[in-house]
mmCIF file as gemmi writes it, N, C-alpha and C atoms, coordinates in Angstrom:
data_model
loop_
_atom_site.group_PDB
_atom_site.id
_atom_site.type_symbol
_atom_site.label_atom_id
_atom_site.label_alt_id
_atom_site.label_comp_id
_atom_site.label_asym_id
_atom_site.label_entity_id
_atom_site.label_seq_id
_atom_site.pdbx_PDB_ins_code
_atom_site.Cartn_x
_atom_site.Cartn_y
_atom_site.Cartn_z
_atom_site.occupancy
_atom_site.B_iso_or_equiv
_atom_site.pdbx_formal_charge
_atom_site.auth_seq_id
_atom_site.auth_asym_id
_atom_site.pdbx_PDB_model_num
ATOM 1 N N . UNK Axp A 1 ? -41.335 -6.671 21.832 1 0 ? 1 A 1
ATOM 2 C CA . UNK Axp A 1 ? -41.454 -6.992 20.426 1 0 ? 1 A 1
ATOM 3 C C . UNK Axp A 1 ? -40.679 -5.978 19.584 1 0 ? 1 A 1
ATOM 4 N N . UNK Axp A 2 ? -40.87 -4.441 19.817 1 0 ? 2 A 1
ATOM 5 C CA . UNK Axp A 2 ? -40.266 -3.592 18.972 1 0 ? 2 A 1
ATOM 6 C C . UNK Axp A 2 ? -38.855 -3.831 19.247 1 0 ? 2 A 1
ATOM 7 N N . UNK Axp A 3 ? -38.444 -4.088 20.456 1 0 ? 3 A 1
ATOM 8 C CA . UNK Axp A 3 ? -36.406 -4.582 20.705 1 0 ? 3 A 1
ATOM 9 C C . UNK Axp A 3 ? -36.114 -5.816 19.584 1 0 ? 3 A 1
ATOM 10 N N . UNK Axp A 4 ? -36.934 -6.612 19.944 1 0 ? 4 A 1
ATOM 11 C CA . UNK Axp A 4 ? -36.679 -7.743 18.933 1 0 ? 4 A 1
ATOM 12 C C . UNK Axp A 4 ? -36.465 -7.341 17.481 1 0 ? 4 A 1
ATOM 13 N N . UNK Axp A 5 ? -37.407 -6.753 17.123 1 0 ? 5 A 1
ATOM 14 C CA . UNK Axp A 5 ? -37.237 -6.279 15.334 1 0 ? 5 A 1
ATOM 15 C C . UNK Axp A 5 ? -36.158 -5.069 15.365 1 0 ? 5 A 1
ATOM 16 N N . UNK Axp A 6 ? -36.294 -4.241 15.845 1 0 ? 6 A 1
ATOM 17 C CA . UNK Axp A 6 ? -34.772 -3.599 16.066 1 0 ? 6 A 1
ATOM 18 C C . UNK Axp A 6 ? -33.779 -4.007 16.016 1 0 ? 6 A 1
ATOM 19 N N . UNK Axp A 7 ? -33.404 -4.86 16.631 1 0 ? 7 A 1
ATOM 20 C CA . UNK Axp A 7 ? -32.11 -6.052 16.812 1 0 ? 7 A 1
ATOM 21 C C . UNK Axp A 7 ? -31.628 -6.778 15.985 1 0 ? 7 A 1
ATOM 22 N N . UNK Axp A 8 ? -32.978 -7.68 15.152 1 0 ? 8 A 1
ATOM 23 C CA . UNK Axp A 8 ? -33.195 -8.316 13.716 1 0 ? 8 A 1
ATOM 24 C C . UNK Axp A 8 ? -33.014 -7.322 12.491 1 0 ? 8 A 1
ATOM 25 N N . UNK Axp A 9 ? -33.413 -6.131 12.516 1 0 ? 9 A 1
ATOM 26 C CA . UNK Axp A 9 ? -32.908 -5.068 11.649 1 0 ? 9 A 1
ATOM 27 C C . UNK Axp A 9 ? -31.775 -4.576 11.725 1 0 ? 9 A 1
ATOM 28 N N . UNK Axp A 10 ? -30.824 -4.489 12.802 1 0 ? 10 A 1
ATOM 29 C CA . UNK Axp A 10 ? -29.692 -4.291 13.074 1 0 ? 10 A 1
ATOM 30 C C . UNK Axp A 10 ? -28.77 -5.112 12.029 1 0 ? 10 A 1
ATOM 31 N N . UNK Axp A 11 ? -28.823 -6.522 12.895 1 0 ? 11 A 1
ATOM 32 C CA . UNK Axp A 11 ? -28.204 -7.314 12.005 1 0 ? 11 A 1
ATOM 33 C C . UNK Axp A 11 ? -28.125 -7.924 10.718 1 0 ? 11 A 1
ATOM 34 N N . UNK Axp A 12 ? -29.828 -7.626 9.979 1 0 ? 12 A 1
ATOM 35 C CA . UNK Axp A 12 ? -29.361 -7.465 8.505 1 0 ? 12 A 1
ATOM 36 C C . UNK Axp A 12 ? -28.849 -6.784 8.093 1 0 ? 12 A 1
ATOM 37 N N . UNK Axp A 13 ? -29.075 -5.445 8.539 1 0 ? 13 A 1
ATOM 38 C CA . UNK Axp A 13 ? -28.38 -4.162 8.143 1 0 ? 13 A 1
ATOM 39 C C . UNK Axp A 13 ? -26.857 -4.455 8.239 1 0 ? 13 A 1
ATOM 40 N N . UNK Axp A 14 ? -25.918 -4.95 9.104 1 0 ? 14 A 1
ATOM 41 C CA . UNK Axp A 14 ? -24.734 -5.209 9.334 1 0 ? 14 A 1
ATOM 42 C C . UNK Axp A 14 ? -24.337 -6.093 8.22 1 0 ? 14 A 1
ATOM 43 N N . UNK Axp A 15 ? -25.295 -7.36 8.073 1 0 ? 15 A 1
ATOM 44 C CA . UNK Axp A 15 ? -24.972 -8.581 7.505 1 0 ? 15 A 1
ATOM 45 C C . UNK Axp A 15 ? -24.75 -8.062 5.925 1 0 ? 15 A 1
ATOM 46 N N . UNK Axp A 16 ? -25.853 -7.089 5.52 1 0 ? 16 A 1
ATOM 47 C CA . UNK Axp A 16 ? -25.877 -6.57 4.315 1 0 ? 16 A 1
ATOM 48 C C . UNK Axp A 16 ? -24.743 -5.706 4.038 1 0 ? 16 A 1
ATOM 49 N N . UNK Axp A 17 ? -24.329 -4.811 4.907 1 0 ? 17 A 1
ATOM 50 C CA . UNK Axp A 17 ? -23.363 -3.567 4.697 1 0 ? 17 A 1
ATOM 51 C C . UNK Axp A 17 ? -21.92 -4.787 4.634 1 0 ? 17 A 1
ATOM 52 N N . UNK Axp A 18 ? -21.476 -6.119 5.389 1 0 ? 18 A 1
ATOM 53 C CA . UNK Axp A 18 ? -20.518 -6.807 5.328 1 0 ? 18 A 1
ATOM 54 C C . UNK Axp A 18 ? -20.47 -7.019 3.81 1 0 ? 18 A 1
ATOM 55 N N . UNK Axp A 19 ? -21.427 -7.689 3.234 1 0 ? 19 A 1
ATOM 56 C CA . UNK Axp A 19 ? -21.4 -8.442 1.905 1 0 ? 19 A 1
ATOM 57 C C . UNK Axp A 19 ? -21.491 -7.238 0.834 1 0 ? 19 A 1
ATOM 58 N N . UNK Axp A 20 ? -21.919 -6.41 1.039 1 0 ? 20 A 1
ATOM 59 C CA . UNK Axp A 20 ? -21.543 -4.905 0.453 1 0 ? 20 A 1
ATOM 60 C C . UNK Axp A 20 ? -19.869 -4.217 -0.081 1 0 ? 20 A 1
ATOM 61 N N . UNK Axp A 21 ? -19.662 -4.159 1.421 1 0 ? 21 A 1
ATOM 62 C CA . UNK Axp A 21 ? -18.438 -4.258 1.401 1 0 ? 21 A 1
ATOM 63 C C . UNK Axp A 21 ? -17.308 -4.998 0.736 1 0 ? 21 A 1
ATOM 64 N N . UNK Axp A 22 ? -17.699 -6.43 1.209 1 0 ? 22 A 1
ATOM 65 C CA . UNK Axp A 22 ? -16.587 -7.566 0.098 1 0 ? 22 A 1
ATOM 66 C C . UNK Axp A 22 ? -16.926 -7.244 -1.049 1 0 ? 22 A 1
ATOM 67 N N . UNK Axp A 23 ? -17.957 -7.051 -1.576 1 0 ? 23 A 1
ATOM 68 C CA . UNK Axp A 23 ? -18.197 -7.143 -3.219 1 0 ? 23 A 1
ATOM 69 C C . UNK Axp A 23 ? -17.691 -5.835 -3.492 1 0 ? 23 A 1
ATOM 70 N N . UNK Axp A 24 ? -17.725 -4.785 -3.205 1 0 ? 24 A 1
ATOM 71 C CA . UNK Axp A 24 ? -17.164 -3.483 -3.431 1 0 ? 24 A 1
ATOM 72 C C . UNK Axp A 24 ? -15.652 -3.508 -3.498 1 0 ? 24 A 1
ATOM 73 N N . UNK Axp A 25 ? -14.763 -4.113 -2.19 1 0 ? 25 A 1
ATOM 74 C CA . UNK Axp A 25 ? -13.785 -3.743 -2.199 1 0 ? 25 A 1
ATOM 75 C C . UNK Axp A 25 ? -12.538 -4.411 -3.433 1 0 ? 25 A 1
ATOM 76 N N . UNK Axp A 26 ? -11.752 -3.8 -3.984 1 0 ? 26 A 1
ATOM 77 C CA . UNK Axp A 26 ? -10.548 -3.776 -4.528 1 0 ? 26 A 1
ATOM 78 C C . UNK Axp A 26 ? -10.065 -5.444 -4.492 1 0 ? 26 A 1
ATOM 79 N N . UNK Axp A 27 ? -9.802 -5.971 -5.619 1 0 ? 27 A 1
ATOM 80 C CA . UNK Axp A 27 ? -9.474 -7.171 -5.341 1 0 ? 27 A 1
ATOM 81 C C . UNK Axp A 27 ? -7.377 -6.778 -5.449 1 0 ? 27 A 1
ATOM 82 N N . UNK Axp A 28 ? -7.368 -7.657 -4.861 1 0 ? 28 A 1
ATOM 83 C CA . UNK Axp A 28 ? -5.587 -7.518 -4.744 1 0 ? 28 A 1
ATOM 84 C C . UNK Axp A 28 ? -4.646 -8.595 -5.091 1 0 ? 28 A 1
ATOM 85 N N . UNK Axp A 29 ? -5.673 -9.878 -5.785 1 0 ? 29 A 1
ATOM 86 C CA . UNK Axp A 29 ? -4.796 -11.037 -6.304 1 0 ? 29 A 1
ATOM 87 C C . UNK Axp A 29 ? -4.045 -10.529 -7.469 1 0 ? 29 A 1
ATOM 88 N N . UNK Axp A 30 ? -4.273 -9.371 -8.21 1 0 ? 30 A 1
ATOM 89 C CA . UNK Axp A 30 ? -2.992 -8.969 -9.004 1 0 ? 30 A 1
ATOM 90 C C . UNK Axp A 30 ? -2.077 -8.407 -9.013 1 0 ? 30 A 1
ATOM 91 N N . UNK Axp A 31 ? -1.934 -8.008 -7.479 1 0 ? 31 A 1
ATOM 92 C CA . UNK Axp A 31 ? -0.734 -7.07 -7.211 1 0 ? 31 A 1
ATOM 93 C C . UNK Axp A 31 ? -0.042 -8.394 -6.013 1 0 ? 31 A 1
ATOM 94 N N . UNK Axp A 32 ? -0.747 -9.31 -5.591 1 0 ? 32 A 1
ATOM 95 C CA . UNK Axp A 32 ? 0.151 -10.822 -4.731 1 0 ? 32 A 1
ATOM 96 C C . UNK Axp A 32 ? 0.771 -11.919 -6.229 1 0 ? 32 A 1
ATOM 97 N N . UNK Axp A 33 ? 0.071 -12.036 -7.156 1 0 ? 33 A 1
ATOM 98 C CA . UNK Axp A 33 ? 0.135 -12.347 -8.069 1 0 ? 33 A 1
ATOM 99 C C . UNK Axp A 33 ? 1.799 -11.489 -8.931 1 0 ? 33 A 1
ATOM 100 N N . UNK Axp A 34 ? 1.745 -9.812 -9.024 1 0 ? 34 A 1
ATOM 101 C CA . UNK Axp A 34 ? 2.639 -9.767 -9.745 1 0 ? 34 A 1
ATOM 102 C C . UNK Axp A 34 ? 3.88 -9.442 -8.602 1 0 ? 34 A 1
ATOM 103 N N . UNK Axp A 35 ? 3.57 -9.419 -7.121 1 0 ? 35 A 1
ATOM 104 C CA . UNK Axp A 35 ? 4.993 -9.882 -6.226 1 0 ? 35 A 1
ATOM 105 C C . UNK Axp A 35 ? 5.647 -11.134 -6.743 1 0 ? 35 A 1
ATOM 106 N N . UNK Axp A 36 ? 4.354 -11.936 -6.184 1 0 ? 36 A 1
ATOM 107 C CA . UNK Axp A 36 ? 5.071 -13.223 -6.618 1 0 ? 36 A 1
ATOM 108 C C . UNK Axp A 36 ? 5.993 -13.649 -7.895 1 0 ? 36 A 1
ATOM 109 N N . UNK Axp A 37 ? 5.724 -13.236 -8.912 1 0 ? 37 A 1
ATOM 110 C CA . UNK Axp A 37 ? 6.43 -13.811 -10.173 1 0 ? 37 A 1
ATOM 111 C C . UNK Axp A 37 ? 7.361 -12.656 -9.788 1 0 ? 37 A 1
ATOM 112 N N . UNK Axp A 38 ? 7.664 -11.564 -9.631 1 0 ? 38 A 1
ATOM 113 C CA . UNK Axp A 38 ? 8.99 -10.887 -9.197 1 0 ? 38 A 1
ATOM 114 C C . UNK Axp A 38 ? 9.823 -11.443 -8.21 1 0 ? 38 A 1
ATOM 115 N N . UNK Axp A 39 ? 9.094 -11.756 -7.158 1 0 ? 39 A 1
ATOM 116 C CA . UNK Axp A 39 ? 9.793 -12.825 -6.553 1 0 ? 39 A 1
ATOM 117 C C . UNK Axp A 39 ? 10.581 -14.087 -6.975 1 0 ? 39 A 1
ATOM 118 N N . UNK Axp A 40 ? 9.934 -14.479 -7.715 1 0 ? 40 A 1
ATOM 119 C CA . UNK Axp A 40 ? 10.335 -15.8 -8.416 1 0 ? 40 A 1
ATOM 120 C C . UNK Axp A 40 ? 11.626 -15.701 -9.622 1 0 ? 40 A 1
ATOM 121 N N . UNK Axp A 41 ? 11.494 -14.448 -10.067 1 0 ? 41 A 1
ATOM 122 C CA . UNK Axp A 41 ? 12.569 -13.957 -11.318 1 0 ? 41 A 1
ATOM 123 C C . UNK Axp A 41 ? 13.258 -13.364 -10.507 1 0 ? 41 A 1
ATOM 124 N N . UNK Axp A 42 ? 13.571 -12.458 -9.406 1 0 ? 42 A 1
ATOM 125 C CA . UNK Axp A 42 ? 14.283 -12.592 -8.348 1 0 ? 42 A 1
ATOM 126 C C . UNK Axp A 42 ? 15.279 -13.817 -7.954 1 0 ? 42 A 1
ATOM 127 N N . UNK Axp A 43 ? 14.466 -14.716 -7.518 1 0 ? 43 A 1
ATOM 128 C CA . UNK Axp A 43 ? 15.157 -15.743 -7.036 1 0 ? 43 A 1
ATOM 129 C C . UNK Axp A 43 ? 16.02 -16.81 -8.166 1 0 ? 43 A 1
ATOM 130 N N . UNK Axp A 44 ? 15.716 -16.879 -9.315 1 0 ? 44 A 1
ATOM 131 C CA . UNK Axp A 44 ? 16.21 -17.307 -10.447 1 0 ? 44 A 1
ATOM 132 C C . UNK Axp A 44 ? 17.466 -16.221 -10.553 1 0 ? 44 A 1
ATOM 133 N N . UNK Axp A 45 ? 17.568 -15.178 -10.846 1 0 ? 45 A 1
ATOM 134 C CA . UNK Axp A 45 ? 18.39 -14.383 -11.007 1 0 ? 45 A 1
ATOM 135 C C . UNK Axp A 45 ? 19.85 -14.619 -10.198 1 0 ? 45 A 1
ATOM 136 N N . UNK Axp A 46 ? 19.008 -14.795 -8.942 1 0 ? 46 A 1
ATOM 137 C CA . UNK Axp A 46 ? 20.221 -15.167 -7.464 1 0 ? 46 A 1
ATOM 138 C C . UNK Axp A 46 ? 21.039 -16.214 -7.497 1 0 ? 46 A 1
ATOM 139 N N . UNK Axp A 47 ? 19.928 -17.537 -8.117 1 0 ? 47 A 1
ATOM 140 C CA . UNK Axp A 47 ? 20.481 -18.912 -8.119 1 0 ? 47 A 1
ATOM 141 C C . UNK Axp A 47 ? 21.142 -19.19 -9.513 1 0 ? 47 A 1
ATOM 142 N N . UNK Axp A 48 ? 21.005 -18.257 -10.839 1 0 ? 48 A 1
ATOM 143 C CA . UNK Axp A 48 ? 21.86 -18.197 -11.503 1 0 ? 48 A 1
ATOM 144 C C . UNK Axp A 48 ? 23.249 -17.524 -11.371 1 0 ? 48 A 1
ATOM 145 N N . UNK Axp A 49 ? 23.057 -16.654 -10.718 1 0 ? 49 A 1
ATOM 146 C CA . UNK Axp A 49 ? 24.584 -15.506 -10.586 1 0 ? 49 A 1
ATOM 147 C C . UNK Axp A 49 ? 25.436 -16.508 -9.388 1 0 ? 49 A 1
ATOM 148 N N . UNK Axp A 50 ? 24.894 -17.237 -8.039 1 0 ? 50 A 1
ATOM 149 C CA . UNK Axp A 50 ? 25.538 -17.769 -7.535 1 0 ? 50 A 1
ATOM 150 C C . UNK Axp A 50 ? 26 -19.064 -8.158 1 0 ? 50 A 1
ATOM 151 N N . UNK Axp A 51 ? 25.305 -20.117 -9.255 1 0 ? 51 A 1
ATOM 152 C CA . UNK Axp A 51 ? 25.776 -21.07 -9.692 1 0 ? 51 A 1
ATOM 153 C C . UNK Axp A 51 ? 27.131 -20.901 -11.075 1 0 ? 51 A 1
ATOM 154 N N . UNK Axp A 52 ? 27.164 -19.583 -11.432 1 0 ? 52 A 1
ATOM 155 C CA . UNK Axp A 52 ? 28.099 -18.854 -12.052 1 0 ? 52 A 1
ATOM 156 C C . UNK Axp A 52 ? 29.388 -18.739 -11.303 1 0 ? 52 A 1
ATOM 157 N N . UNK Axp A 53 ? 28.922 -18.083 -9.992 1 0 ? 53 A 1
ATOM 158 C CA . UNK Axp A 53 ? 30.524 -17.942 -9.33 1 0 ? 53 A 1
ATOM 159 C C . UNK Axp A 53 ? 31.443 -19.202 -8.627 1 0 ? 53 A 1
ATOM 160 N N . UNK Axp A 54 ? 30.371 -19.728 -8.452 1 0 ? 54 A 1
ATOM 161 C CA . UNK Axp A 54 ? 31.011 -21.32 -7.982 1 0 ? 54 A 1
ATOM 162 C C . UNK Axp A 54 ? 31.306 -22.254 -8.903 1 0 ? 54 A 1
ATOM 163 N N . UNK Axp A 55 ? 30.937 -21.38 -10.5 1 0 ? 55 A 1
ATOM 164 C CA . UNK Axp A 55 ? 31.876 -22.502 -11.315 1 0 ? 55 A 1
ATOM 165 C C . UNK Axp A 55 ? 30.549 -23.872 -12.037 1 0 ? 55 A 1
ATOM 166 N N . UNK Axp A 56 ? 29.31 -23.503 -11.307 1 0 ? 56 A 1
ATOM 167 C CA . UNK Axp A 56 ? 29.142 -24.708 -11.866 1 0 ? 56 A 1
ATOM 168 C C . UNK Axp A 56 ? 27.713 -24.857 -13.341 1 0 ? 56 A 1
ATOM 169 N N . UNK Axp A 57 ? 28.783 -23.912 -13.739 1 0 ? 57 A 1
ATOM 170 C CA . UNK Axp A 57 ? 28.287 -23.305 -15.175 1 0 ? 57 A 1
ATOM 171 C C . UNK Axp A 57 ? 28.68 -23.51 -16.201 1 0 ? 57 A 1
C-alpha cells in the first residue's frame, strides 16, 4: 500500500512540476513571429531587386 501512494505521489508531483513548467516558461511566438516577417521583407527585397535586373520593371 505505502509503494502504491508513493508512486501516485510521484506522479502528481511530476504531472504538477510538467504543467509548472509550461506555464512558467518564456513564450517564443514573438521572436518566430518577428523571424518570420524578416523573412518575408527579406524575400520581397530579393524578388524585387531580381525583377529589376531582368528588366521586368
Amino acid at each position: 500500500m505505502k509503494d502504491q501512494d508513493f508512486l501516485c505521489g510521484m506522479a502528481m508531483g511530476a504531472m504538477v512540476g510538467a504543467v509548472m513548467g509550461a506555464a512558467l516558461a518564456p513564450r517564443r511566438k514573438s521572436q518566430v513571429k518577428k523571424a518570420a516577417d524578416k523573412a518575408m521583407r527579406t524575400v520581397g527585397e530579393v524578388m524585387e531587386n531580381l525583377s529589376e535586373e531582368m528588366g521586368l520593371r
